[in-house]
VEXPA-476263 format. One record per atom (N, C-alpha, C): residue in one letter; x, y, z. Coordinates in pm, whole numbers, padded with zeros to 5 digits, always signed. Example, Ala and Ser with C-alpha at 12.3 -4.5 7.8 and 13.67 -1.06 7.14 Angstrom:
% VEXPA-476263
a+01319-00569+00780 a+01230-00450+00780 a+01320-00330+00780 s+01285-00225+00708 s+01367-00106+00714 s+01290+00003+00787 
END
This chain:
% VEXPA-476263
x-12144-02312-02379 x-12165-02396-02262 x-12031-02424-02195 x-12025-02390-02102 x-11897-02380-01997 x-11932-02510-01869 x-11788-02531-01802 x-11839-02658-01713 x-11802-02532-01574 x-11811-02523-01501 x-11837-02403-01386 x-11761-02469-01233 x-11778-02632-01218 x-11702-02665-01118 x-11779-02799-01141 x-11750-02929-00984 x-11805-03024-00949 x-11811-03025-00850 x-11886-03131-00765 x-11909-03172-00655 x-11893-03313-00628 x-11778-03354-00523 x-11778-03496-00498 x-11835-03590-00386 x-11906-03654-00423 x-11964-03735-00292 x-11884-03880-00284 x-11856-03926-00165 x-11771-04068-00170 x-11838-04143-00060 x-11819-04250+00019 x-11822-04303+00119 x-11822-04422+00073 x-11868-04523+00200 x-11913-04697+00203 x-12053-04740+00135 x-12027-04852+00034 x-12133-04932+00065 x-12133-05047+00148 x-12189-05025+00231 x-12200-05170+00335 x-12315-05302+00303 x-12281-05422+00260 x-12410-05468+00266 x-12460-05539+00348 x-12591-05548+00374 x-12647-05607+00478 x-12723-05732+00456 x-12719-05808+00337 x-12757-05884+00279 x-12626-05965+00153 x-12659-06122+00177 x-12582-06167-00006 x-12636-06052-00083 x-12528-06063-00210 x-12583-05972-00300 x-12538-06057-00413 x-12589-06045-00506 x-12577-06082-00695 x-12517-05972-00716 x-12385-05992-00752 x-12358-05907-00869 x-12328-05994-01001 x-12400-05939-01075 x-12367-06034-01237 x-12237-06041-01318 x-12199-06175-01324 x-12084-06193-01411 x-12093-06247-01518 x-11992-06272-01582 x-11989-06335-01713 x-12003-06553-01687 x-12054-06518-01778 x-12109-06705-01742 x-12061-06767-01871 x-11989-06743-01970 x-11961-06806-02044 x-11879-06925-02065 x-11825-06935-01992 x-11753-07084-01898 x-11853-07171-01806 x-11887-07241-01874 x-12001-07338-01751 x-11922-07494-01739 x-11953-07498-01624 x-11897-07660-01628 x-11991-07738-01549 x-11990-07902-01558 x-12094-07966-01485 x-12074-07958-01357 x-12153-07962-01315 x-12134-07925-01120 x-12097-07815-01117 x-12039-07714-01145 x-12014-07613-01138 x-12167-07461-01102 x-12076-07348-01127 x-12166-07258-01040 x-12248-07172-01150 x-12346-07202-01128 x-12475-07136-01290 x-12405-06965-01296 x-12457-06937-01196 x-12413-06792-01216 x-12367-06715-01135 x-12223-06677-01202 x-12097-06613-01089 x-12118-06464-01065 x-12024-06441-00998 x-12044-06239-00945 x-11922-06204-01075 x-11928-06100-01064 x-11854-05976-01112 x-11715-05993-01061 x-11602-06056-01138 x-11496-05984-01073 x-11382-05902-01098 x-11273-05855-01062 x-11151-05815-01124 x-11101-05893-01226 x-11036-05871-01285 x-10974-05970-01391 x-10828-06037-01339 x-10786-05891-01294 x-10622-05926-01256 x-10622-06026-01072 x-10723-05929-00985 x-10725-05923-00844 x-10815-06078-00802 x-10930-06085-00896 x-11028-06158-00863 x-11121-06110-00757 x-11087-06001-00745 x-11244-05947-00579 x-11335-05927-00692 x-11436-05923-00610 x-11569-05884-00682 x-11555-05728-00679 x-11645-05649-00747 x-11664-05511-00739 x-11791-05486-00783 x-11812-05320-00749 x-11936-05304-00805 x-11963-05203-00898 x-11945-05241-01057 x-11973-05161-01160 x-12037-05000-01150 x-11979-04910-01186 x-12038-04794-01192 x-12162-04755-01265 x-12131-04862-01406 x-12278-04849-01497 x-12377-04854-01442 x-12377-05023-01352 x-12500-05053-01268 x-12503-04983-01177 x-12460-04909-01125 x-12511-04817-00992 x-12584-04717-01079 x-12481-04637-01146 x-12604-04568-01245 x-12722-04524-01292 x-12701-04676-01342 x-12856-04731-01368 x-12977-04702-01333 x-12954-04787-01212 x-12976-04834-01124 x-13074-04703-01072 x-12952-04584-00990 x-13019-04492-00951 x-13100-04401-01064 x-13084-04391-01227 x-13182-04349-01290 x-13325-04411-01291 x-13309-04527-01305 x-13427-04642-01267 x-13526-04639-01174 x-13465-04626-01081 x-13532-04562-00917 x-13599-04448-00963 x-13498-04337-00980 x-13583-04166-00984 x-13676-04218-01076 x-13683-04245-01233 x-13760-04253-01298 x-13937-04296-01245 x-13936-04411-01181 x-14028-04511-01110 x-14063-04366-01003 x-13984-04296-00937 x-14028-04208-00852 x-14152-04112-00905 x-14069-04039-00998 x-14086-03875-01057 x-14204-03980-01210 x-14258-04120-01226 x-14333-04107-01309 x-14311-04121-01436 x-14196-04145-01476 x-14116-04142-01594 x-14077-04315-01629 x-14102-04382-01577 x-14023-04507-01615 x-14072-04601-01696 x-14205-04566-01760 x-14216-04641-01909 x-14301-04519-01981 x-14302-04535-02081 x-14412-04426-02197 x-14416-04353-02148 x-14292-04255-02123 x-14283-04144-02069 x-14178-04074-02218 x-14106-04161-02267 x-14074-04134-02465 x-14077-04187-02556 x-13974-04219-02651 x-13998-04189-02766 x-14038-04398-02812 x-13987-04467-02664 x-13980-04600-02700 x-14048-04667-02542 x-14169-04751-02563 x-14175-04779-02411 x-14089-04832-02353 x-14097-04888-02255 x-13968-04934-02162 x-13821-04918-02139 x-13836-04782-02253 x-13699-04742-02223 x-13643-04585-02127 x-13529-04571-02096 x-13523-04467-02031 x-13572-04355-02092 x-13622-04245-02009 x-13659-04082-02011 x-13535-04042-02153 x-13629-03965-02256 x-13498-03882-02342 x-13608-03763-02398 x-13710-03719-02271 x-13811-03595-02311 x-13723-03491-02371 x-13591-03469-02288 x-13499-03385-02258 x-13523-03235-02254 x-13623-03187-02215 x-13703-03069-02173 x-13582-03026-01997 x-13612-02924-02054 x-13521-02838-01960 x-13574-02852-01789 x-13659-02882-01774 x-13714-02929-01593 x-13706-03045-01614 x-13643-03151-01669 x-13616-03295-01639 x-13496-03319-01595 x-13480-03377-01461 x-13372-03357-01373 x-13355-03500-01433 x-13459-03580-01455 x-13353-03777-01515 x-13273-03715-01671 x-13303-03589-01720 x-13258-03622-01839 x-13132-03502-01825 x-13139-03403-01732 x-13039-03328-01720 x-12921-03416-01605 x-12952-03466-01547 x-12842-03526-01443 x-12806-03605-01515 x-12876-03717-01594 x-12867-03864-01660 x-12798-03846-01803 x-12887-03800-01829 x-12839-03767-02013 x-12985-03805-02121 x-13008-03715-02167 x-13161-03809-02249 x-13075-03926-02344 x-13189-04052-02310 x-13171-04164-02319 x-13168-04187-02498 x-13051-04220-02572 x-13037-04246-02718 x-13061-04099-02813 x-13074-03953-02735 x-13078-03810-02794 x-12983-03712-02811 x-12934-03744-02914 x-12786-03662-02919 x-12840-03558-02935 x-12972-03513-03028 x-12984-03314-03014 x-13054-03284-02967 x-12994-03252-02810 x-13066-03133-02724 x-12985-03034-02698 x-13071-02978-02615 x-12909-02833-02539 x-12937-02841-02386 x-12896-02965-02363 x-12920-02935-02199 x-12731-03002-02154 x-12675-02988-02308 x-12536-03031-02231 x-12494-03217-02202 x-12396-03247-02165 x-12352-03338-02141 x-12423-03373-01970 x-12427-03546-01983 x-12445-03579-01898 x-12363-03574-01742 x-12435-03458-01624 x-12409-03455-01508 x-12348-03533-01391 x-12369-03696-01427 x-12326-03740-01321 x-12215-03796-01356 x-12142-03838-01268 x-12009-04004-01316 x-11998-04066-01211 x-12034-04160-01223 x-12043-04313-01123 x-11898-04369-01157 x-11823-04400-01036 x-11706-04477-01058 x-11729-04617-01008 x-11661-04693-01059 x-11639-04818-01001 x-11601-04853-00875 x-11682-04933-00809 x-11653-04957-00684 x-11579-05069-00599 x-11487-05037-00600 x-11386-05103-00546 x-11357-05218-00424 x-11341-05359-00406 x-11362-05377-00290 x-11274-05332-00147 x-11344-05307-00065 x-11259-05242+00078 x-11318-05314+00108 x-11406-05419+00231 x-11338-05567+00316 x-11458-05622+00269 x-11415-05766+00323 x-11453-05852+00298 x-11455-05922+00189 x-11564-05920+00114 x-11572-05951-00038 x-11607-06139-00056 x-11584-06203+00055 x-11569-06375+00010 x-11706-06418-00065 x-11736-06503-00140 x-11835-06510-00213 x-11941-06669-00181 x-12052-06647-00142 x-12119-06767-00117 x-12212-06837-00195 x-12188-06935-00204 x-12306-07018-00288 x-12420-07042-00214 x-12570-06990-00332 x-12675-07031-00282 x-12766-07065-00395 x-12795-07224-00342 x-12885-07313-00408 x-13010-07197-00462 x-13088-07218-00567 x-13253-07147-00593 x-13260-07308-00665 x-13442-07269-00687 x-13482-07381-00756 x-13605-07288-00772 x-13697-07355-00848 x-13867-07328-00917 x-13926-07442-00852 x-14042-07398-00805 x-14130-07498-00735 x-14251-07525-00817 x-14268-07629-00792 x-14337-07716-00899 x-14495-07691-00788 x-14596-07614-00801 x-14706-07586-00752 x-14817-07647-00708 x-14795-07797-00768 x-14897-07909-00786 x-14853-08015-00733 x-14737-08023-00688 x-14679-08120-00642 x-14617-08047-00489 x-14526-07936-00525 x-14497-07914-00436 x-14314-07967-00409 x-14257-07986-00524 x-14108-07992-00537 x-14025-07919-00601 x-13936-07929-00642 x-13817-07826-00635 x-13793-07887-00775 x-13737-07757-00865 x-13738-07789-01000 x-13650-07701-01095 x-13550-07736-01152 x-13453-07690-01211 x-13373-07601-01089 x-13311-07654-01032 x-13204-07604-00926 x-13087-07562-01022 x-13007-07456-00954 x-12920-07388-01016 x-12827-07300-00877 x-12691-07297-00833 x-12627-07235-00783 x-12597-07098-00776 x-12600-07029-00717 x-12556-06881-00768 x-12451-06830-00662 x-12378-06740-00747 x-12246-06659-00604 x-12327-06523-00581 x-12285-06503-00458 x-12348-06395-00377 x-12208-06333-00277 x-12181-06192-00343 x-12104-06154-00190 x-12158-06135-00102 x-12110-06197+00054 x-12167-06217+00181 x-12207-06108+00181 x-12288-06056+00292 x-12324-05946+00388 x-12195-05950+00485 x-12196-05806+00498 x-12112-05772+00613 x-11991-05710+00473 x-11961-05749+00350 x-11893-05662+00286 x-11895-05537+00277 x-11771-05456+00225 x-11794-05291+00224 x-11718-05267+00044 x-11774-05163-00041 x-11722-05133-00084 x-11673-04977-00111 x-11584-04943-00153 x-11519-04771-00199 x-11708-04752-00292 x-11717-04628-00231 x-11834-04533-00316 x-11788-04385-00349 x-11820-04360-00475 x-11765-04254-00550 x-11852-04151-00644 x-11885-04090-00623 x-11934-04015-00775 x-11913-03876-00778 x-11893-03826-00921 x-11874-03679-00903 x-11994-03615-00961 x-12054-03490-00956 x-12165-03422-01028 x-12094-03265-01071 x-12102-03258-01202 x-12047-03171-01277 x-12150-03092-01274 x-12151-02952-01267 x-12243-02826-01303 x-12176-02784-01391 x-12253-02693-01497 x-12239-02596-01591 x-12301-02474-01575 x-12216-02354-01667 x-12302-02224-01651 x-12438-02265-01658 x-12517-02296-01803 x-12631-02323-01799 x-12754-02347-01649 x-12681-02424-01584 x-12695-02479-01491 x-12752-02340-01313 x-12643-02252-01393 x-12668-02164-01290 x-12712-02028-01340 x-12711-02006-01470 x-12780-01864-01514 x-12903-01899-01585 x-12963-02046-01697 x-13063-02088-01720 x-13153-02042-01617 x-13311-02025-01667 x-13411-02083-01547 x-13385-02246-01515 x-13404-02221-01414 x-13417-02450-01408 x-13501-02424-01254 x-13560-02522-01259 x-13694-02529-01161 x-13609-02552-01030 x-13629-02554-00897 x-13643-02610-00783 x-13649-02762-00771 x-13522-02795-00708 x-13539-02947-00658 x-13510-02938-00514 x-13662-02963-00453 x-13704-02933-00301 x-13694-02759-00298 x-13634-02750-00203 x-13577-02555-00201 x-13439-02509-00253 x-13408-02623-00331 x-13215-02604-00428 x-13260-02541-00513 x-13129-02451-00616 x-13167-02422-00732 x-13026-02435-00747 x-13000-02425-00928 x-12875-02449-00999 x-12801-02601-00927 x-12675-02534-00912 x-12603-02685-00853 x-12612-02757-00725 x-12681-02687-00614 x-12740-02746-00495 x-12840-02825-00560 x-12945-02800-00660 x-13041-02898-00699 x-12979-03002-00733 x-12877-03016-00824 x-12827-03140-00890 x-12809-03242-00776 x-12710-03156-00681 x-12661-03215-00549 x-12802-03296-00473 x-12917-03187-00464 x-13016-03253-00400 x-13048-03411-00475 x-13068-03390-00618 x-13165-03470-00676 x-13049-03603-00684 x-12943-03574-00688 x-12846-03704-00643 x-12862-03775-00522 x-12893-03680-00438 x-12900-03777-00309 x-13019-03817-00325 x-13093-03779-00380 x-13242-03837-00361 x-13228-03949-00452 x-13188-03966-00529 x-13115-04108-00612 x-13072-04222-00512 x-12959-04172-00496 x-12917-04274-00355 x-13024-04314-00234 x-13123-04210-00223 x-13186-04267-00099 x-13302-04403-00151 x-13306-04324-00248 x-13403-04436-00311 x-13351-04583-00363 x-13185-04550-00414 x-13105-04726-00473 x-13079-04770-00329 x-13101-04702-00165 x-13081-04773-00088 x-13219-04839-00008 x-13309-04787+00001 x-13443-04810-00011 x-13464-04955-00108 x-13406-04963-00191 x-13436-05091-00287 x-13360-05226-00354 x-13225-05125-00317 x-13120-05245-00306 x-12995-05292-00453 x-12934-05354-00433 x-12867-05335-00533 x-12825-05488-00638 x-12793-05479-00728 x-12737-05623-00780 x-12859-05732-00820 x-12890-05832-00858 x-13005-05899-00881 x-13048-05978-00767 x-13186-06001-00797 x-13265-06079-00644 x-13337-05980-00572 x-13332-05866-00579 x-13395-05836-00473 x-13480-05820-00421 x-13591-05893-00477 x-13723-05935-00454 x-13704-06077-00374 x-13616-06132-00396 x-13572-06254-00273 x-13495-06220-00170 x-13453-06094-00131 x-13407-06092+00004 x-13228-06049-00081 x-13213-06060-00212 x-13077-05998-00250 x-13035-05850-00200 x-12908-05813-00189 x-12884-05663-00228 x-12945-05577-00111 x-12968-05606+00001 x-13006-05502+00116 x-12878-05440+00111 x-12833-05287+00135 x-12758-05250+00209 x-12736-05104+00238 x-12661-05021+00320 x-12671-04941+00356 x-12534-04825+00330 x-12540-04704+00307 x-12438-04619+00284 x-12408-04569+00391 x-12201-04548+00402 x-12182-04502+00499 x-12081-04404+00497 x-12045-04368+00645 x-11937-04238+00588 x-11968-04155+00475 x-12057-04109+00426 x-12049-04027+00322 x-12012-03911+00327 x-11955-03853+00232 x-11889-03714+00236 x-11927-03618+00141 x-11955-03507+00137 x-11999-03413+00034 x-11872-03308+00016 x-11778-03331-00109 x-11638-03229-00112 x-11573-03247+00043 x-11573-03323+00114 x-11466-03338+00237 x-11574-03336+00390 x-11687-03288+00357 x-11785-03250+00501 x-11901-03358+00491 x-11891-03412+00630 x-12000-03534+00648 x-12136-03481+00657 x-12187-03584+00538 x-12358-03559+00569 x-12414-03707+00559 x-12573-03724+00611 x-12620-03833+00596 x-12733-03792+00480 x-12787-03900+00434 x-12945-03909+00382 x-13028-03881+00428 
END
């Protein structure tokens, strides 16, 4: 098994909404803020973890392509069929399966860096009391504004396998144009749904920009 080349995609995330990104809460103080964002250690900006983008976009495809519970060996956990036409388990990596032969995992999500904005806002939540009709266990949370941007990065590694294997069609791609395809189709879908926690309350809208494929602009 040989690695054959990569492909880099970069651009903006812009958001168009507060967003949650999750931090460490192990410091609480009274009056203070229930639950903080993500930040640098040294810088203090917020950023946005590569794991969770990741994730994130395996999560999505999975829910897409049918795969996202009792689809293996454990319910609710990620795809690890690792059958040779599984693009979540060939791009992703099968989930907790060290013996297959479909190779090391395809993608790498980098950390995303802040480029502007970044200031962080507090917003009240509470639980509503149904019978009454009041507000109940209130709690603060940080949210980076909307209108932030951050650095977007990832690379997708091909292998021989990749291009002399059979491997099925993703859309009309084959070999490493598929990978390429089934990545963006990742992204279209983590932008379709949003990012960071909340987003069933209006968290995490936002939109990709500038993107680049190896140096040449394309959209979604």
């Amino acid at each position: 098994m040989k690695k054959e080349g990569q492909k880099e995609i970069e651009g903006i995330i812009h958001l168009l909404s507060g967003t949650r990104i999750g931090g460490s809460d192990d410091l609480l103080q009274i009056g203070g803020t229930d639950l903080t964002c993500i930040k640098h250690p040294v810088t203090l900006q917020p950023y946005l973890p590569g794991s969770s983008l990741k994730g994130k976009m395996r999560s999505e495809m999975e829910r897409k392509l049918g795969k996202f519970s009792g689809n293996n060996d454990k319910k609710n956990e990620p795809c690890n069929c690792a059958k040779t036409d599984c693009f979540i388990c060939r791009v992703f990596g099968p989930h907790k399966k060290p013996d297959h032969n479909l190779g090391p995992s395809r993608i790498i999500v980098r950390d995303a860096p802040l480029h502007k904005g970044g200031e962080i806002e507090l917003k009240s939540e509470n639980i509503i009391d149904r019978r009454v009709g009041t507000a109940l266990h209130p709690r603060k949370v940080e949210r980076v504004i909307a209108g932030s941007e951050f650095n977007f990065k990832l690379i997708i590694q091909y292998l021989d396998i990749d291009i002399t294997d059979p491997m099925p069609k993703y859309t009309d791609q084959t070999g490493a144009d598929a990978l390429v395809e089934f990545v963006k189709a990742a992204m279209r879908e983590l932008q379709r749904t949003g990012i960071g926690g909340g987003v069933s309350k209006g968290y995490g809208e936002f939109k990709f920009e500038d993107l680049k494929l190896d140096g040449q602009s394309f959209s979604l």
